[in-house]
C-alpha positions as CSV (number, residue, x, y, z in Angstrom):
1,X,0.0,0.0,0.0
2,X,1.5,3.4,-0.9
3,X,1.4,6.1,1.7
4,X,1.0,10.5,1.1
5,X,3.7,11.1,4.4
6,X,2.1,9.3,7.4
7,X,-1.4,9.3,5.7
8,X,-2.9,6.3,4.6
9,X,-4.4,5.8,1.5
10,X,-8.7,6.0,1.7
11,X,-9.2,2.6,0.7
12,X,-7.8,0.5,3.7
13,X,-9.6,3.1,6.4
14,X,-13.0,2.3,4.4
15,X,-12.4,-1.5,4.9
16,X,-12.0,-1.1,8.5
17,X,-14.9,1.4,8.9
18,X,-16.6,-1.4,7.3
19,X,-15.2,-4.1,9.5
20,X,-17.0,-2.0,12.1
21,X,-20.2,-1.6,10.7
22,X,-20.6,-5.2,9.7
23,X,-19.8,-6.0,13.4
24,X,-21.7,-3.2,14.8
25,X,-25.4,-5.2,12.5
26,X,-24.2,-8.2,13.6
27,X,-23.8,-7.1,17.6
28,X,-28.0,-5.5,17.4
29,X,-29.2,-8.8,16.2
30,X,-26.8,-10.4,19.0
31,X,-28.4,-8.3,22.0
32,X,-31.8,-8.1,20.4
33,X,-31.7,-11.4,20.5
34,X,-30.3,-12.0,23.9
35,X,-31.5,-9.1,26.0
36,X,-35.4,-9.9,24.4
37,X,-34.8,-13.3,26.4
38,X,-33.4,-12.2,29.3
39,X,-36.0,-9.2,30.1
40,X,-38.7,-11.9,30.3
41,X,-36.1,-14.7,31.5
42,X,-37.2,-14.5,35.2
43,X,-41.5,-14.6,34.8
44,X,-40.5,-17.5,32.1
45,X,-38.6,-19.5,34.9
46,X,-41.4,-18.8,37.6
47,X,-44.2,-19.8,35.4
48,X,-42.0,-23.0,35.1
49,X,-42.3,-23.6,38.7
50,X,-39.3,-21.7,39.7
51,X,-39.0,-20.1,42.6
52,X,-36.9,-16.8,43.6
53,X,-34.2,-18.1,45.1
54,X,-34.0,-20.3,41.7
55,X,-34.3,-17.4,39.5
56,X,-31.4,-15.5,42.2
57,X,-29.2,-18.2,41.6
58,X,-29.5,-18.7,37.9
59,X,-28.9,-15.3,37.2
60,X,-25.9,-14.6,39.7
61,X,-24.1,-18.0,38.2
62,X,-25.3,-16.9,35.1
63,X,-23.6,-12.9,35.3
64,X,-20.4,-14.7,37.3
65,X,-19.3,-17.2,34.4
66,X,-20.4,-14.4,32.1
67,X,-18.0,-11.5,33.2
68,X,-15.5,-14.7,34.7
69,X,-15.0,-16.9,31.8
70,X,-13.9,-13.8,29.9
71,X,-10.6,-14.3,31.3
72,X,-9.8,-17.6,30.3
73,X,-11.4,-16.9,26.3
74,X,-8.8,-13.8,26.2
75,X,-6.4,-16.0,27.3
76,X,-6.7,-18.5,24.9
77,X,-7.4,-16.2,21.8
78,X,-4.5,-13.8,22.3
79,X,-2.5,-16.8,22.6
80,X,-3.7,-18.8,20.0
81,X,-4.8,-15.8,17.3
82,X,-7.7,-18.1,16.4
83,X,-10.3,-14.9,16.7
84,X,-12.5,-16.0,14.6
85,X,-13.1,-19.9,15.5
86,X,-13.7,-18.6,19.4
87,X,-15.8,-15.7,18.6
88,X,-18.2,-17.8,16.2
89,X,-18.6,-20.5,18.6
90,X,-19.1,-18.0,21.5
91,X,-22.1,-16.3,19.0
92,X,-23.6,-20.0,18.3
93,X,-23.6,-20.6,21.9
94,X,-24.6,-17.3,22.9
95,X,-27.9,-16.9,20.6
96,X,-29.1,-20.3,19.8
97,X,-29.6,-21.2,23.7
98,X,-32.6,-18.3,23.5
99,X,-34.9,-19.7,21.0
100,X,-34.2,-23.5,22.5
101,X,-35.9,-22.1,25.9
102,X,-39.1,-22.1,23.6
103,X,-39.2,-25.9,24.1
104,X,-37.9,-25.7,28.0
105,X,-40.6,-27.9,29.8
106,X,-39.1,-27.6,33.1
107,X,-37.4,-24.6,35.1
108,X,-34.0,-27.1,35.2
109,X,-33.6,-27.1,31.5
110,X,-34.7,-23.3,31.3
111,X,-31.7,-22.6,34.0
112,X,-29.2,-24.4,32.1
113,X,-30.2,-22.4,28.7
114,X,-30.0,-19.1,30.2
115,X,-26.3,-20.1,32.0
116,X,-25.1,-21.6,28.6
117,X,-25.9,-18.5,26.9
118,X,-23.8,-16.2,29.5
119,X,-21.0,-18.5,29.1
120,X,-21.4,-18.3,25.5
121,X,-21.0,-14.3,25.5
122,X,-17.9,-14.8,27.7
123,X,-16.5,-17.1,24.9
124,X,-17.3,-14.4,22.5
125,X,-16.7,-10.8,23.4
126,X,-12.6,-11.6,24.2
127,X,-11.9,-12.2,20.5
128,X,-14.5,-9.8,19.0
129,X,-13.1,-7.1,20.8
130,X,-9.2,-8.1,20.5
131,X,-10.9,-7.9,16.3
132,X,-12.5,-4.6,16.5
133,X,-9.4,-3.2,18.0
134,X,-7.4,-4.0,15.0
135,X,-9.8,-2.4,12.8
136,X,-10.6,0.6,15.1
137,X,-6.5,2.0,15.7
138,X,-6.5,4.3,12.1
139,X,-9.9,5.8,12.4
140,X,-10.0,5.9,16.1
141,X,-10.6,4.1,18.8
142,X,-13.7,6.2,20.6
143,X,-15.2,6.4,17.3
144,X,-15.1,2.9,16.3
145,X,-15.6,1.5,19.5
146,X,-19.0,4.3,20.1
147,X,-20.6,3.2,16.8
148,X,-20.2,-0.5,17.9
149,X,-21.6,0.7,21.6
150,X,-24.4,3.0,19.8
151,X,-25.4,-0.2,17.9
152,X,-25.1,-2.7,20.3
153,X,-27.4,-0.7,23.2
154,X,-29.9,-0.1,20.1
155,X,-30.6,-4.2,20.0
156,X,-30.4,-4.3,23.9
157,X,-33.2,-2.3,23.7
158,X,-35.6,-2.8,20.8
159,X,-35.0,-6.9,22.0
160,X,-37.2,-6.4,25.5
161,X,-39.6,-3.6,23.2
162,X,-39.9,-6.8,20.2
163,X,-41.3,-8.7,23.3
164,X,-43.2,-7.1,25.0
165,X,-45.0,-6.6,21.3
166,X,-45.4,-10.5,21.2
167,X,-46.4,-11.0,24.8
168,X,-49.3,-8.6,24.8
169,X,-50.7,-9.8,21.6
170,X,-50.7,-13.5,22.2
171,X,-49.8,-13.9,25.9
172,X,-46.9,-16.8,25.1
173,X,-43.8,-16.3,26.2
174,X,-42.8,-19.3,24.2
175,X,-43.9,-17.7,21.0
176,X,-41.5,-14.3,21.4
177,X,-38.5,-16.8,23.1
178,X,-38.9,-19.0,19.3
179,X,-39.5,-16.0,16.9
180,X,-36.0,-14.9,18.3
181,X,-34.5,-17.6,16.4
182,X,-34.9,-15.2,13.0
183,X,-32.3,-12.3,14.7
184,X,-30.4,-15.3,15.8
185,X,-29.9,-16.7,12.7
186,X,-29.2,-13.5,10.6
187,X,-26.7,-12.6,13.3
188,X,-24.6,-15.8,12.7
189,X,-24.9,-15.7,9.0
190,X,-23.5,-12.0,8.9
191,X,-20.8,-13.2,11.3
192,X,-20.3,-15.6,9.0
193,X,-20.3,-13.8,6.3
194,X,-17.7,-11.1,8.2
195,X,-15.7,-13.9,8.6
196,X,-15.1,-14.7,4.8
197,X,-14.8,-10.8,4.0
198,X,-12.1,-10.1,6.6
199,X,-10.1,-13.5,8.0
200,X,-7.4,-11.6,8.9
201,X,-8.5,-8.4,10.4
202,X,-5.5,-7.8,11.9
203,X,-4.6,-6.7,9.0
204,X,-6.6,-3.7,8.9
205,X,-3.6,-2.7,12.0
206,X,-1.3,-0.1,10.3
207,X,0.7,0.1,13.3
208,X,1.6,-3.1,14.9
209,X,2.7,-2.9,18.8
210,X,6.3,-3.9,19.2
211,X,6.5,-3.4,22.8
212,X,6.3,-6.6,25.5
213,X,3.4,-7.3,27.5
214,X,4.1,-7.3,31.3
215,X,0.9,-8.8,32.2
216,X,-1.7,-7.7,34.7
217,X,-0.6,-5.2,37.1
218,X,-1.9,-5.8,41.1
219,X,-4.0,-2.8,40.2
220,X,-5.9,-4.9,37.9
221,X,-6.7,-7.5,40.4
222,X,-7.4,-5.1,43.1
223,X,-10.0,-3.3,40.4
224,X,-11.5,-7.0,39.2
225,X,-11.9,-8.0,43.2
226,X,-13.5,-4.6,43.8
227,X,-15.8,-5.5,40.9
228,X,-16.7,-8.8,42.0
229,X,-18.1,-7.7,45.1
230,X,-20.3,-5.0,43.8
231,X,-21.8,-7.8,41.2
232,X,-21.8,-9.9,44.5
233,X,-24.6,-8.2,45.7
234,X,-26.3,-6.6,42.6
235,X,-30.1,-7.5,42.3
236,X,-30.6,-9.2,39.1
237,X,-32.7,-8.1,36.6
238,X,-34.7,-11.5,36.2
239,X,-34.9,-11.1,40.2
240,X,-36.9,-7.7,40.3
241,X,-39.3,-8.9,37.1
242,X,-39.8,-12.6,39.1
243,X,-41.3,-10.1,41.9
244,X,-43.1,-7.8,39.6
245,X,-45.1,-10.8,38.5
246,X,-45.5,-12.4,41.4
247,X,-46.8,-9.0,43.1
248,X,-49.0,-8.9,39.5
249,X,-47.9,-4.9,39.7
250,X,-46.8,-4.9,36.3
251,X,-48.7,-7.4,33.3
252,X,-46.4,-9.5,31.7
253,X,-46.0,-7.6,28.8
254,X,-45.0,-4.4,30.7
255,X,-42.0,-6.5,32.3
256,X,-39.8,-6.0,29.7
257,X,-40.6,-2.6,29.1
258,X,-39.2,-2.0,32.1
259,X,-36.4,-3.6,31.1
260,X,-36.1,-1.9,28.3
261,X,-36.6,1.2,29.4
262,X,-33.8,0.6,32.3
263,X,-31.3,0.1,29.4
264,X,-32.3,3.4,27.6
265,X,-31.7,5.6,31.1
266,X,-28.4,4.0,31.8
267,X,-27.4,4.4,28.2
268,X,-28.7,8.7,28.3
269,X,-27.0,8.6,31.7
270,X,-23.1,7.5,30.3
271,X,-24.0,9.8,27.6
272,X,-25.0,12.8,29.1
């Protein structure tokens, strides 16, 4: 590639501006998909014959191997450089474990879905982000990163809105869990399709880093302990909306609105 100075030619920032994009469609369809589920994940469980303390559990193991497991997929992809096997199988897991709770019969099976899929965003979000950053260091970092973000908080909240929409016209929770399967789907295939377009996007890197990793600084540990204990006692999201229902405050098809809506206002407030 020829280079004007230090300034690149057009062609390669367009491809990673692309990159972005691409991954910024396929991340709405991911938490569409996802976040749809888990707004109504906690009524689902209870009419399964659940009870709190089930749906407590299942989502604090659920958030723990979630945020946990991330460690061990970084690990493994920045030492392998396999990117894209781990972040496809991390997608697979992650989406295709919501549309399976339509056939859970039994709060057990339901549980295991909704830990599976956690573990399988763990899995993923490692490489896809170790991927974005490639792509993101000539146009910049904040921008590529905020379009992702802007994208990725749009699906996390027209998922719980989609519904909600489902819910109060037929009353099935089943139905909305199954219907979820389409985002699912088209998520994976435009992964897939990412995949082929770019399958080396470090390549998109002008710069490469030269410098030697010294590996995780006590201030990291003292940060990820400090975090643990604030998720430690966090109250679940699935919690609060196995309450609403039980309290019959809210109809089922306001739950996720609520969800939803909880996503918009901490969204305007990191904004603004």
């Amino acid at each position: 590639m020829k280079k004007l100075g230090k300034k690149l030619v057009p062609r390669k920032i367009h491809s990673a501006i692309l990159f972005v994009v691409l991954f910024s469609v396929i991340d709405l369809l991911a938490d569409f998909t996802y976040e749809g589920a888990r707004s109504v994940s906690g009524p689902f469980l209870t009419l399964l014959g659940a009870s709190g303390t089930i749906v407590g559990v299942t989502a604090g193991i659920g958030e723990l191997l979630g945020y946990a497991l991330r460690l061990v997929s970084g690990t493994i992809a920045d030492r392998t450089r396999n990117y894209w096997f781990i972040a496809i199988t991390g997608y697979v897991v992650n989406l295709f474990c919501v549309p399976f709770l339509a056939l859970a019969g039994h709060w057990p099976l339901a549980a295991a879905l909704l830990i599976t899929e956690r573990i399988g965003r763990a899995i993923r979000v490692p490489p896809r982000d170790a991927m974005l950053s490639h792509a993101t260091q000539e146009m910049g970092r904040g921008w590529g990163f905020g379009l992702h973000e802007a994208a990725d908080q749009t699906g996390a909240v027209l998922g719980p809105i989609f519904l909600a929409v489902v819910i109060y016209f037929k009353h099935d929770y089943r139905m909305g869990l199954a219907l979820l399967a389409i985002s699912a789907v088209c998520a994976v295939a435009l992964l897939l399709f990412t995949g082929h377009l770019y399958p080396h996007p470090e390549n998109l890197e002008i710069k490469k880093f030269e410098g030697h990793p010294k590996g995780l600084t006590k201030s990291f540990w003292i940060y990820l302990a400090a975090m643990a204990f604030i998720a430690a006692g966090y109250a679940d999201f699935p919690l609060m909306a196995y309450h609403f229902q039980k309290t019959s405050r809210f109809t089922l098809a306001q739950i996720p609105l609520i969800y939803a809506l909880g996503i918009w206002a901490s969204v305007k407030r990191d904004v603004f």
